[in-house]
PyMOL Python script that loads the backbone (N, CA, C, O; Angstrom):
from pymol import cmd

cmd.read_pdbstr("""\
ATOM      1  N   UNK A   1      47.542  43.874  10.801  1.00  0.00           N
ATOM      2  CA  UNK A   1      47.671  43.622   9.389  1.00  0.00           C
ATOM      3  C   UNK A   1      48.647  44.616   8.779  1.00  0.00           C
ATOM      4  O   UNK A   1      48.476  45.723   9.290  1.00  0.00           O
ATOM      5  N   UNK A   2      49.252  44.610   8.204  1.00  0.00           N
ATOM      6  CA  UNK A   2      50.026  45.086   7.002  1.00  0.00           C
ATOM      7  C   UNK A   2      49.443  45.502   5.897  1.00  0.00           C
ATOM      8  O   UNK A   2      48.416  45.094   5.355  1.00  0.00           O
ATOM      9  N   UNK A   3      50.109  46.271   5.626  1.00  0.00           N
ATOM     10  CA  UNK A   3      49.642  47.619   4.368  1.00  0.00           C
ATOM     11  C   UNK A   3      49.553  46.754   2.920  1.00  0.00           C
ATOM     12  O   UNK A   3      48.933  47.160   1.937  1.00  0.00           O
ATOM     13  N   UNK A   4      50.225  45.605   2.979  1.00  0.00           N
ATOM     14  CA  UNK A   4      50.199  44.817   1.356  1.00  0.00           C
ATOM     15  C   UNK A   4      49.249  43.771   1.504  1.00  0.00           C
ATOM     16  O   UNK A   4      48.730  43.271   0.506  1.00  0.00           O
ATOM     17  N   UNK A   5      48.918  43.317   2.879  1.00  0.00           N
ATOM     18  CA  UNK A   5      47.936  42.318   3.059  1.00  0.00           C
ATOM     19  C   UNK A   5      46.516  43.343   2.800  1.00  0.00           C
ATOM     20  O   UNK A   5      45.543  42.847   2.231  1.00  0.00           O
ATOM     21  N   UNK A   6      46.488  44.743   3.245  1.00  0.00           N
ATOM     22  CA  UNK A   6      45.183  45.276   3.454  1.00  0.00           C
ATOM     23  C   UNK A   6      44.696  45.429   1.585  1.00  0.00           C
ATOM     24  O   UNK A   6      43.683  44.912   1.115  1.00  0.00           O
ATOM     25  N   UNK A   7      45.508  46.093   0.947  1.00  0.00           N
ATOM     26  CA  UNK A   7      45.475  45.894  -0.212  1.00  0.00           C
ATOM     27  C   UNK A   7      45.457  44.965  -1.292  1.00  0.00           C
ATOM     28  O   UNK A   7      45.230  45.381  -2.428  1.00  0.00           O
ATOM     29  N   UNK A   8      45.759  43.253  -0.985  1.00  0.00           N
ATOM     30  CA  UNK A   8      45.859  42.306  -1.439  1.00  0.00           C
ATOM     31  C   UNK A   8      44.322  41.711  -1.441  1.00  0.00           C
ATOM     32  O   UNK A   8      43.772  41.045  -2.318  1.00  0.00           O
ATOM     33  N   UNK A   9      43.631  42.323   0.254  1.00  0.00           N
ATOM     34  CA  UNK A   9      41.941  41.718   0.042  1.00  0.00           C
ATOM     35  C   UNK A   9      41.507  42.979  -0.560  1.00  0.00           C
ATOM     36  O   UNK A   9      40.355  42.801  -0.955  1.00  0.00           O
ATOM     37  N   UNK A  10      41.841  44.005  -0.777  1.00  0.00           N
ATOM     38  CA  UNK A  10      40.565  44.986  -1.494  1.00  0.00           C
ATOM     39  C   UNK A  10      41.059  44.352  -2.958  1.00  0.00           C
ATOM     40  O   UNK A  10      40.101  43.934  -3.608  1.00  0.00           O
ATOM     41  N   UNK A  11      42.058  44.229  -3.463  1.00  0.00           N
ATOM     42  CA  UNK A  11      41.798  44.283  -4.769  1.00  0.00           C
ATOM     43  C   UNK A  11      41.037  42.260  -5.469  1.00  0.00           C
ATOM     44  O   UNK A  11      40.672  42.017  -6.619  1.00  0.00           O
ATOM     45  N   UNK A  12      41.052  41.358  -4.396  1.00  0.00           N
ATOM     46  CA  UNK A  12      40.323  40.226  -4.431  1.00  0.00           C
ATOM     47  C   UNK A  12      38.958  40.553  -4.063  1.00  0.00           C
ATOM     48  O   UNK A  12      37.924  39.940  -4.324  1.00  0.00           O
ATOM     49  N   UNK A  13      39.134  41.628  -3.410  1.00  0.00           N
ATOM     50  CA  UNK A  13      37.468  41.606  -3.650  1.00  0.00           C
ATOM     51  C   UNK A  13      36.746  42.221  -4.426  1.00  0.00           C
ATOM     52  O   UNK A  13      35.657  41.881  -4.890  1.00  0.00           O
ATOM     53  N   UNK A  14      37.703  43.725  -4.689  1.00  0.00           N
ATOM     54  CA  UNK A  14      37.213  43.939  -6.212  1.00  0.00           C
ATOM     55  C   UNK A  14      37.173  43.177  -7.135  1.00  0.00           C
ATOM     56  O   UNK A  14      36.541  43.697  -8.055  1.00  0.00           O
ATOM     57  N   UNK A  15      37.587  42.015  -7.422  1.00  0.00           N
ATOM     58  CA  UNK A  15      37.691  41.096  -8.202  1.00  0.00           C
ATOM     59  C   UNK A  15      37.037  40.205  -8.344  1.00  0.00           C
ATOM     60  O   UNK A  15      37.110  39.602  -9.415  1.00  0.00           O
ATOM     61  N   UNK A  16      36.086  39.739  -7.265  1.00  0.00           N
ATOM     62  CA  UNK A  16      35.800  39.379  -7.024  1.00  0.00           C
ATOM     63  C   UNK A  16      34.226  39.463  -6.968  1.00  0.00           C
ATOM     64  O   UNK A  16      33.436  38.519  -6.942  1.00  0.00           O
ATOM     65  N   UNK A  17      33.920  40.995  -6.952  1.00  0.00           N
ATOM     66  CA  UNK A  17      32.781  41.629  -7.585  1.00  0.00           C
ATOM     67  C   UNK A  17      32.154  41.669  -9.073  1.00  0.00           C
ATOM     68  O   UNK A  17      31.045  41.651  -9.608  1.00  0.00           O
ATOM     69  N   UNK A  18      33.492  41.732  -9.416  1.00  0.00           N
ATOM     70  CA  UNK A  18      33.139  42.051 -11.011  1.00  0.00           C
ATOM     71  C   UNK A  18      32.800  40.517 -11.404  1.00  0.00           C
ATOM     72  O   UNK A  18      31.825  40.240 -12.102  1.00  0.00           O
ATOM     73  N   UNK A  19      33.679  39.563 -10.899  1.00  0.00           N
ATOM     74  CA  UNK A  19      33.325  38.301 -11.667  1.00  0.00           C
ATOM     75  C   UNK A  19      31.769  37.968 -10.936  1.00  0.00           C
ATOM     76  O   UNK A  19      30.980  37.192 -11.475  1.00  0.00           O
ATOM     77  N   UNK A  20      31.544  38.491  -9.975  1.00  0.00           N
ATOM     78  CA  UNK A  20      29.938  37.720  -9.450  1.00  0.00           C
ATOM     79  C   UNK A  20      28.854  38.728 -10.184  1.00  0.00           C
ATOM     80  O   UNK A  20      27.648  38.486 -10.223  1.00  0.00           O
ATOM     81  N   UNK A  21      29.545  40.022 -10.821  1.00  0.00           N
ATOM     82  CA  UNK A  21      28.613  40.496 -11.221  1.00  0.00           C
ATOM     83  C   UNK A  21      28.154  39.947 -13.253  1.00  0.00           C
ATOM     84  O   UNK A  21      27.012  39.745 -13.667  1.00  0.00           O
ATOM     85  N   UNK A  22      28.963  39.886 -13.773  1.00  0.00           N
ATOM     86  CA  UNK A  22      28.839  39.118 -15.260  1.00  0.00           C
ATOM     87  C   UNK A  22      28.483  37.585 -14.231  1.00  0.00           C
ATOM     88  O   UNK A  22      27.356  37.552 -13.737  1.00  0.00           O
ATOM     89  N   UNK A  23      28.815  37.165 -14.130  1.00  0.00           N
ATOM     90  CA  UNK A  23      27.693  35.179 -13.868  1.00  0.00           C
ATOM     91  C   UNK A  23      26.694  35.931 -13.249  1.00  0.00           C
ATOM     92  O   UNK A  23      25.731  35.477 -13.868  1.00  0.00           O
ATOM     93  N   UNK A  24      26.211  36.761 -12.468  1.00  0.00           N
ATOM     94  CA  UNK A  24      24.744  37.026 -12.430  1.00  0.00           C
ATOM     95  C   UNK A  24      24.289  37.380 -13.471  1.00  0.00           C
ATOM     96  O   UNK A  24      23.179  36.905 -13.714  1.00  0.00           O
ATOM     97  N   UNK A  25      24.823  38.228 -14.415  1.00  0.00           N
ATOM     98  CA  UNK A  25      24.004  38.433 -15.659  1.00  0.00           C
ATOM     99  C   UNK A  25      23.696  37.784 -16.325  1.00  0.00           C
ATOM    100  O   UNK A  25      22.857  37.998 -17.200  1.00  0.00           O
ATOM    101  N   UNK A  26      24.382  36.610 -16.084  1.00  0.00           N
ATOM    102  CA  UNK A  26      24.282  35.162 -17.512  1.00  0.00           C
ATOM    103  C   UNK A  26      23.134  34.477 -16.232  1.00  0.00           C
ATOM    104  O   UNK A  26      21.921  34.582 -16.417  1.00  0.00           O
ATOM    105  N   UNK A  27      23.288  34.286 -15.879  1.00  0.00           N
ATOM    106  CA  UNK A  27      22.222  33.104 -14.860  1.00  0.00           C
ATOM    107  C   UNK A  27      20.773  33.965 -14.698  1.00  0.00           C
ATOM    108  O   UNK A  27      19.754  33.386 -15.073  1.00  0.00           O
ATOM    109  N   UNK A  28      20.665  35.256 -14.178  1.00  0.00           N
ATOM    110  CA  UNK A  28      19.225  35.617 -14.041  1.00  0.00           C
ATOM    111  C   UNK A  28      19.249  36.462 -15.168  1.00  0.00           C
ATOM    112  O   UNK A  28      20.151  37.220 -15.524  1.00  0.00           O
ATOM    113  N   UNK A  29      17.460  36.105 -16.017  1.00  0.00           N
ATOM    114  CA  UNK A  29      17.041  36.477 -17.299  1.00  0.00           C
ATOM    115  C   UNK A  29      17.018  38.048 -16.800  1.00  0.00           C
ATOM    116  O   UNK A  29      16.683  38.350 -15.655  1.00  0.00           O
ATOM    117  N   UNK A  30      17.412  39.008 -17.791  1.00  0.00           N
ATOM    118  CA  UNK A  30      17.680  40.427 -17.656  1.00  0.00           C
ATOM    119  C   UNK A  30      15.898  40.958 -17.850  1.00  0.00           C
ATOM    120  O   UNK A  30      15.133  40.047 -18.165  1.00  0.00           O
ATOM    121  N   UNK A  31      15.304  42.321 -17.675  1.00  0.00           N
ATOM    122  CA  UNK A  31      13.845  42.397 -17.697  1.00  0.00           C
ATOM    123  C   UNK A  31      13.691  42.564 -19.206  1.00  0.00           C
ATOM    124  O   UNK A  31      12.512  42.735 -19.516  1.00  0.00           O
ATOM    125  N   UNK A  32      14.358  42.564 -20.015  1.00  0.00           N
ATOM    126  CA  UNK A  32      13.184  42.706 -21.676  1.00  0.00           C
ATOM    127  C   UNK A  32      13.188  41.485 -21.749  1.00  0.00           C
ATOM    128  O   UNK A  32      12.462  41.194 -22.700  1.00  0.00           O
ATOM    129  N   UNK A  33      13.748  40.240 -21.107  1.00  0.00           N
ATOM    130  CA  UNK A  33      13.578  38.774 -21.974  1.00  0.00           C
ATOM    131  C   UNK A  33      11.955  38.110 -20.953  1.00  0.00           C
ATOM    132  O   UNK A  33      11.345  37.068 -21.193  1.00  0.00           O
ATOM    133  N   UNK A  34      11.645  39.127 -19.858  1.00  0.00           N
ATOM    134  CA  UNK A  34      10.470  38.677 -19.185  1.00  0.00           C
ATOM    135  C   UNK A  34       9.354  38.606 -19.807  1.00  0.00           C
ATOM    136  O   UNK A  34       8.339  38.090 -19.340  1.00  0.00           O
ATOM    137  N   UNK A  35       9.452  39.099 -20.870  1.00  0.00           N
ATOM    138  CA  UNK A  35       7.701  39.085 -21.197  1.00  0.00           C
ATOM    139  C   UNK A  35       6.708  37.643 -21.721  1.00  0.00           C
ATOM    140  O   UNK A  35       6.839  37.373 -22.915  1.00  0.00           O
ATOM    141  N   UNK A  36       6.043  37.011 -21.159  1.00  0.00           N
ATOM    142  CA  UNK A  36       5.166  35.727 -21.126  1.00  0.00           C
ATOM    143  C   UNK A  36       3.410  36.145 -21.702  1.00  0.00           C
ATOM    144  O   UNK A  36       2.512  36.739 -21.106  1.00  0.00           O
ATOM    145  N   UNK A  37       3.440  35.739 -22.628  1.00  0.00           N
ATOM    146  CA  UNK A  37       1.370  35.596 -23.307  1.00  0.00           C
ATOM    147  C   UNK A  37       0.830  34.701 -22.462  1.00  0.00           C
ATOM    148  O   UNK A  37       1.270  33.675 -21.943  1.00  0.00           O
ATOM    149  N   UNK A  38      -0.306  35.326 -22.408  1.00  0.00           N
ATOM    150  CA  UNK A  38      -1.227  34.661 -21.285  1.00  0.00           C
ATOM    151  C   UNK A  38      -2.429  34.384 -21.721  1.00  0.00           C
ATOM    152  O   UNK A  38      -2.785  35.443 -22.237  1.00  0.00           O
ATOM    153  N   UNK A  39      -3.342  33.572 -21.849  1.00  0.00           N
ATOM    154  CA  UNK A  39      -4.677  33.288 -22.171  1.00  0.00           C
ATOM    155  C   UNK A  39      -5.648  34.510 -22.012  1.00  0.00           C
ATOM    156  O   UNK A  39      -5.450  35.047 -20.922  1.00  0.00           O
ATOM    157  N   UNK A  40      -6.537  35.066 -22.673  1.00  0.00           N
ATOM    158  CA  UNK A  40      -7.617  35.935 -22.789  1.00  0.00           C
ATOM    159  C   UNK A  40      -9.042  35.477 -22.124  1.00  0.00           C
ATOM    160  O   UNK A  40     -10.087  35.404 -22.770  1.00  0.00           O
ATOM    161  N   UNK A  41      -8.920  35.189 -20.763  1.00  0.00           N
ATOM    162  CA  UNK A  41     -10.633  34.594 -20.147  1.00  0.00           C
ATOM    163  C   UNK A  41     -11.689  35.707 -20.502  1.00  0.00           C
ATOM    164  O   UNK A  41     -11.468  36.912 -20.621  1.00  0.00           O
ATOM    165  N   UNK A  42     -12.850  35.061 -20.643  1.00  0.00           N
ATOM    166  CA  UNK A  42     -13.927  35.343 -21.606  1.00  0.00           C
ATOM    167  C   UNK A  42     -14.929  36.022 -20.009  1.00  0.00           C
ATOM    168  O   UNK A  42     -15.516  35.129 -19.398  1.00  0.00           O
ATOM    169  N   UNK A  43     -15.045  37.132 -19.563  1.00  0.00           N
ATOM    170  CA  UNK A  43     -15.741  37.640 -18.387  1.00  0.00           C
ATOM    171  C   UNK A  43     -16.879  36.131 -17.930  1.00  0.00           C
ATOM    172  O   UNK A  43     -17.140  35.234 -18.732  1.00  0.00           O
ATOM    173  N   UNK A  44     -17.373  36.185 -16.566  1.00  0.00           N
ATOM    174  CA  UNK A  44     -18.445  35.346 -16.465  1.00  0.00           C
ATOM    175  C   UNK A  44     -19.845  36.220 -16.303  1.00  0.00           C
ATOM    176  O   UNK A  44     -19.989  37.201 -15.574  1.00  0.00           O
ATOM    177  N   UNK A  45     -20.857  35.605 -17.182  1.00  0.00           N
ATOM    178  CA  UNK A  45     -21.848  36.551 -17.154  1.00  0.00           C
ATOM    179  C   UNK A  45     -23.306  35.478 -16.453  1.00  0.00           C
ATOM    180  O   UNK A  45     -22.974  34.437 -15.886  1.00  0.00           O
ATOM    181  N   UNK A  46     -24.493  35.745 -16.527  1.00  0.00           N
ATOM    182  CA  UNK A  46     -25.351  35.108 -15.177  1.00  0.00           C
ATOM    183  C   UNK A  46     -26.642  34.244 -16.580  1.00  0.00           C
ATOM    184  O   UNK A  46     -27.556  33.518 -16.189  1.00  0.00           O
ATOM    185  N   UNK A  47     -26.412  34.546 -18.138  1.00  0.00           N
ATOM    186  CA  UNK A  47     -26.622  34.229 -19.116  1.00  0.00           C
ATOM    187  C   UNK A  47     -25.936  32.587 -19.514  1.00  0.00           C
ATOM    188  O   UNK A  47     -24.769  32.343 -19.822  1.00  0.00           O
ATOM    189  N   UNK A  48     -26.993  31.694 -19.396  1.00  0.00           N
ATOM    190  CA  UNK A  48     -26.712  30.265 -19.812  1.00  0.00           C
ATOM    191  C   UNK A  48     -27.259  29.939 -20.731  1.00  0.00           C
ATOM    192  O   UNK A  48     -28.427  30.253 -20.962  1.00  0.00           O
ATOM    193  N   UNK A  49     -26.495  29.180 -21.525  1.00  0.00           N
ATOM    194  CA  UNK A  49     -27.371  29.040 -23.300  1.00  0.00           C
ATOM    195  C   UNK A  49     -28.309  27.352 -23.030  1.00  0.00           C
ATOM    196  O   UNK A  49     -27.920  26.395 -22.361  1.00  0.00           O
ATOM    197  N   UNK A  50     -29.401  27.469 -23.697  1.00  0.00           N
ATOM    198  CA  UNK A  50     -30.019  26.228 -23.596  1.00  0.00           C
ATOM    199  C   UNK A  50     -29.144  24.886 -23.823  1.00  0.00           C
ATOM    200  O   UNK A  50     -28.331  24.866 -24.747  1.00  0.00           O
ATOM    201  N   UNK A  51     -29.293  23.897 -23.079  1.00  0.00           N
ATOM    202  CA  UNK A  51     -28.591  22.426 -23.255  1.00  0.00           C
ATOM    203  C   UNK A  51     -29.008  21.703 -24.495  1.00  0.00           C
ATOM    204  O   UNK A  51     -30.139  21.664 -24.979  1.00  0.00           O
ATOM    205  N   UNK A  52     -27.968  21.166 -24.909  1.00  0.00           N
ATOM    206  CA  UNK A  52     -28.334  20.815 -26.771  1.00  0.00           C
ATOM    207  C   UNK A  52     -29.226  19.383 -26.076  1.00  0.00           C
ATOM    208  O   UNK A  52     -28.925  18.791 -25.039  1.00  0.00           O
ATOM    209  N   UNK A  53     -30.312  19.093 -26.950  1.00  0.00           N
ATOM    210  CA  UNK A  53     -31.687  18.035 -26.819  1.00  0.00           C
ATOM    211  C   UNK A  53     -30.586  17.316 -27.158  1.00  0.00           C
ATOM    212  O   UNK A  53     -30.273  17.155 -25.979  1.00  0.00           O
ATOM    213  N   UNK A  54     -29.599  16.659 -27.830  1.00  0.00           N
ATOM    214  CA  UNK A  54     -28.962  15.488 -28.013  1.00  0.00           C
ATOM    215  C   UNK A  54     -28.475  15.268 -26.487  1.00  0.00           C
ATOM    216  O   UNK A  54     -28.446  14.057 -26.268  1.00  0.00           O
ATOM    217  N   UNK A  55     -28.208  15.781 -25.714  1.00  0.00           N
ATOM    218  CA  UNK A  55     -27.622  15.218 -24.382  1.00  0.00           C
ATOM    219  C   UNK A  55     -28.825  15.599 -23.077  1.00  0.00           C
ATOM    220  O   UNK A  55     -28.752  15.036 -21.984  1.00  0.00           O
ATOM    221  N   UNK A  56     -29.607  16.345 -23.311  1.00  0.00           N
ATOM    222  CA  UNK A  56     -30.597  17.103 -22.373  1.00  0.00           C
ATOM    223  C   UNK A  56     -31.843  16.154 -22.487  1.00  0.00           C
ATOM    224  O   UNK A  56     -32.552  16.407 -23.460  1.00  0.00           O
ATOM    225  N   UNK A  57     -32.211  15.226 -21.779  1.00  0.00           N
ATOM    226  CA  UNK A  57     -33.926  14.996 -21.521  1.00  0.00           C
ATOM    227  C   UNK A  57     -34.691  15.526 -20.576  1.00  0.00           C
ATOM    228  O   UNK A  57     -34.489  15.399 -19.368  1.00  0.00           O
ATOM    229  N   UNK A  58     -35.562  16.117 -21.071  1.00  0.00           N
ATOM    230  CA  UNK A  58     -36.564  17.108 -20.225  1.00  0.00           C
ATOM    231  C   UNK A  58     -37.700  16.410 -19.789  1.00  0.00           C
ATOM    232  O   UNK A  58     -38.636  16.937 -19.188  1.00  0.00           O
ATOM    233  N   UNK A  59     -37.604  14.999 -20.146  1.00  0.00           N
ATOM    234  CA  UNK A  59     -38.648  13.905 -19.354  1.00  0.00           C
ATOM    235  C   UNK A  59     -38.059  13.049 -18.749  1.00  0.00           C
ATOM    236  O   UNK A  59     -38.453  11.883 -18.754  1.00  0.00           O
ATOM    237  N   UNK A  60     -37.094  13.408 -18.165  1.00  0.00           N
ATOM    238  CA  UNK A  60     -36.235  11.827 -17.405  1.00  0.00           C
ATOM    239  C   UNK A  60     -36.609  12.180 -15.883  1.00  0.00           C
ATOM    240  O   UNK A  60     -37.019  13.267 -15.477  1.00  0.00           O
ATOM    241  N   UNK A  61     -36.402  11.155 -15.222  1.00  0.00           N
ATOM    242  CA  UNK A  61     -36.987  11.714 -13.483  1.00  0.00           C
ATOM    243  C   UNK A  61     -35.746  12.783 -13.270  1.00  0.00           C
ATOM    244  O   UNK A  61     -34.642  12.842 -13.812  1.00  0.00           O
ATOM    245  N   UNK A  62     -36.465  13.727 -12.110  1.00  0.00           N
ATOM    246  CA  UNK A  62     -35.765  14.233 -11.391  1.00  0.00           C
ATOM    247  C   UNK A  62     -34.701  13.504  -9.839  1.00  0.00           C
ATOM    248  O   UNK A  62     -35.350  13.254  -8.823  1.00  0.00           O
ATOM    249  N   UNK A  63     -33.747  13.338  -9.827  1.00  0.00           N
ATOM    250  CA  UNK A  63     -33.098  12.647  -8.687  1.00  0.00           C
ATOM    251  C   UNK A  63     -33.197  13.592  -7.599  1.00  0.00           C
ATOM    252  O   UNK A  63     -32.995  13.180  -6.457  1.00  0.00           O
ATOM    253  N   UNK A  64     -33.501  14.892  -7.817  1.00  0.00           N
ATOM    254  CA  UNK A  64     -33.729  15.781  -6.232  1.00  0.00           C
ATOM    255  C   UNK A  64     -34.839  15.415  -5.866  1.00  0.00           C
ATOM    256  O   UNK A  64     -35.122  15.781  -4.725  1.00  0.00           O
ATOM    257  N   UNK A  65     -36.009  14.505  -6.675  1.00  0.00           N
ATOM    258  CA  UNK A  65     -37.961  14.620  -5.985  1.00  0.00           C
ATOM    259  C   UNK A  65     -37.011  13.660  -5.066  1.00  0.00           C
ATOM    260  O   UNK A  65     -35.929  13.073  -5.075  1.00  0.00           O
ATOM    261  N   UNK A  66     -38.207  13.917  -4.241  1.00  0.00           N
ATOM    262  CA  UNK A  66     -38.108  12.654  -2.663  1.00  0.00           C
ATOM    263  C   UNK A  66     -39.170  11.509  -3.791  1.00  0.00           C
ATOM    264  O   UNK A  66     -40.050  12.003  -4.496  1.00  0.00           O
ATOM    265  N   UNK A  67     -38.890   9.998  -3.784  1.00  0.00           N
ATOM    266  CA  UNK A  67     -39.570   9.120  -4.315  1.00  0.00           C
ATOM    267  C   UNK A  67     -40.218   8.217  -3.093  1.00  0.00           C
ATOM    268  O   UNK A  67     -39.426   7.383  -2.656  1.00  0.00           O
ATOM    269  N   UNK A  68     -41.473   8.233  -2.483  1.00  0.00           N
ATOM    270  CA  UNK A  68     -42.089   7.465  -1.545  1.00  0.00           C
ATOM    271  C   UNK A  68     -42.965   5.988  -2.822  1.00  0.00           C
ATOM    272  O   UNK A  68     -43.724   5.907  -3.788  1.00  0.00           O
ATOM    273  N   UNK A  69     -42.105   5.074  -1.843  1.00  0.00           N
ATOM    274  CA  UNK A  69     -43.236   3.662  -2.383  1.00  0.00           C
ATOM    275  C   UNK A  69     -44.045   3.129  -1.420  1.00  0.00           C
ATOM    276  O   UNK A  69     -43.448   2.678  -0.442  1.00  0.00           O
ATOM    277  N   UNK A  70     -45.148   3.060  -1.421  1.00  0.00           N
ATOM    278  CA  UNK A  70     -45.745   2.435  -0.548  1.00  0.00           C
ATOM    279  C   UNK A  70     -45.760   3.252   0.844  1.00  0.00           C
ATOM    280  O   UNK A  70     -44.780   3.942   1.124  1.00  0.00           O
ATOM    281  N   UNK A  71     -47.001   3.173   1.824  1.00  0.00           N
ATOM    282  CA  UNK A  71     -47.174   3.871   3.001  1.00  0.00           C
ATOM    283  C   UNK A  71     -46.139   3.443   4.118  1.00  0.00           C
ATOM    284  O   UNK A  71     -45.769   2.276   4.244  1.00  0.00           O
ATOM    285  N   UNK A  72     -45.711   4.462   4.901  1.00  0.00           N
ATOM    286  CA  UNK A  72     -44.356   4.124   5.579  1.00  0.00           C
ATOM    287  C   UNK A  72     -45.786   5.047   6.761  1.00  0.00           C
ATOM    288  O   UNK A  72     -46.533   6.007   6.577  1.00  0.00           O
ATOM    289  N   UNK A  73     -45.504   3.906   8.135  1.00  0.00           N
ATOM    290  CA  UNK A  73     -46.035   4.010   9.150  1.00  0.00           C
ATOM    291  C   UNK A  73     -45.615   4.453  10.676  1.00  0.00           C
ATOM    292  O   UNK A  73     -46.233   4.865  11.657  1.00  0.00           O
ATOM    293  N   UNK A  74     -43.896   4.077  10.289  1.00  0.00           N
ATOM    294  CA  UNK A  74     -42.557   4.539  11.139  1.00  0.00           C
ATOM    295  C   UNK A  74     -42.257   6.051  10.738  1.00  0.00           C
ATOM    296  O   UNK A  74     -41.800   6.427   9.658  1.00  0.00           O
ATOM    297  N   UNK A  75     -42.600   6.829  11.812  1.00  0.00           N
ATOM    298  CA  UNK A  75     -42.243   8.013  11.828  1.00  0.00           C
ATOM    299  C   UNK A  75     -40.866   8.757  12.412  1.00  0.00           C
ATOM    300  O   UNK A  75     -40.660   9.962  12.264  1.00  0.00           O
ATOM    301  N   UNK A  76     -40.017   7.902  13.057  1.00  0.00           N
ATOM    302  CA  UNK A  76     -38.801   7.390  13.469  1.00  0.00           C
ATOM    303  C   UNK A  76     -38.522   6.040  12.629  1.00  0.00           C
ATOM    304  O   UNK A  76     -39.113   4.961  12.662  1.00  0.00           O
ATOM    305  N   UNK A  77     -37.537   6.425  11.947  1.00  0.00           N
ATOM    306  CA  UNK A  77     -36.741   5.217  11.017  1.00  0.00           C
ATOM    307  C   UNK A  77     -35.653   4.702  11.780  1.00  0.00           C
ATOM    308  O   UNK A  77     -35.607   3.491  11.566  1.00  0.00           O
ATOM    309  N   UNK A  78     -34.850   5.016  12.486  1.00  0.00           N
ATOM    310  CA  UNK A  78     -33.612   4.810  12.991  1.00  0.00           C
ATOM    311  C   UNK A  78     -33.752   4.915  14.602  1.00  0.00           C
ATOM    312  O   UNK A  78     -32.843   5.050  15.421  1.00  0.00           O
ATOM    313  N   UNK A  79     -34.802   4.841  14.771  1.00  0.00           N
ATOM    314  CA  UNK A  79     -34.774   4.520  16.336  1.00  0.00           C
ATOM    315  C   UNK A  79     -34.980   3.176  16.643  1.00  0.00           C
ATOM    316  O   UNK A  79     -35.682   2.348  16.063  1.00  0.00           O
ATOM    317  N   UNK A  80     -33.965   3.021  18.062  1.00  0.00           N
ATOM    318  CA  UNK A  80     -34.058   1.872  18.363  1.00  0.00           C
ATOM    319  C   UNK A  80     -36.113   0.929  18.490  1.00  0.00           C
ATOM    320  O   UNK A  80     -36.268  -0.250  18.173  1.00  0.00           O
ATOM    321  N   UNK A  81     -36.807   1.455  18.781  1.00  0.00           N
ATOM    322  CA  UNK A  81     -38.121   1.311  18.933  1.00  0.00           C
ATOM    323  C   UNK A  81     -39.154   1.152  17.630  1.00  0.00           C
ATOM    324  O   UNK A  81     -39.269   2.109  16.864  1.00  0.00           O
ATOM    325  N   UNK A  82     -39.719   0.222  17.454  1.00  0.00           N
ATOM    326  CA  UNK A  82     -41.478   0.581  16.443  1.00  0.00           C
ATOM    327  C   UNK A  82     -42.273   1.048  17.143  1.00  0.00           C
ATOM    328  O   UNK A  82     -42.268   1.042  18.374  1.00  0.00           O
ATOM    329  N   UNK A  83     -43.138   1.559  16.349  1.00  0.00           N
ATOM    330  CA  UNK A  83     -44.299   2.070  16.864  1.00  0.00           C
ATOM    331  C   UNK A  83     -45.025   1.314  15.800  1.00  0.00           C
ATOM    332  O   UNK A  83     -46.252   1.375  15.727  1.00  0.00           O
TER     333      UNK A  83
END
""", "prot")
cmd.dss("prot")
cmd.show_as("cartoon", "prot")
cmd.util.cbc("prot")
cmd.orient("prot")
């Protein structure tokens, strides 16, 4: 290489710096424009407030009881066999 070629890429690339360095500044947000508000969650505590009686019946069946009708004599349900 030659002495005007060696100098022809340093100063393109100095040049080349400076322009990649202003378009990075315009394209990624600089750190004071970072700041974002965030919702305030309310701690979880082991305290549950009673269920309002307009939606709560405290006499309706329970769906966890086991409900038996009538005497069941099959003590194996799903076997191939009766007894």
């Amino acid at each position: 290489m030659k002495r005007k070629d060696l100098i022809l890429i340093i100063i393109i690339a100095l040049i080349s710096a400076v322009i990649s360095l202003f378009v990075s500044k315009m394209i990624f947000v600089p750190p004071t424009n970072r700041h974002q508000e965030v919702e305030v969650v309310q701690p979880i505590t082991a305290n549950f407030p009673e269920p309002d009686k307009r939606y709560f019946n405290d006499q309706a069946n329970d769906p966890t009881k086991l409900i038996t009708i009538g005497q069941n004599t099959n003590n194996a349900p799903f076997s191939s066999t009766q007894q």
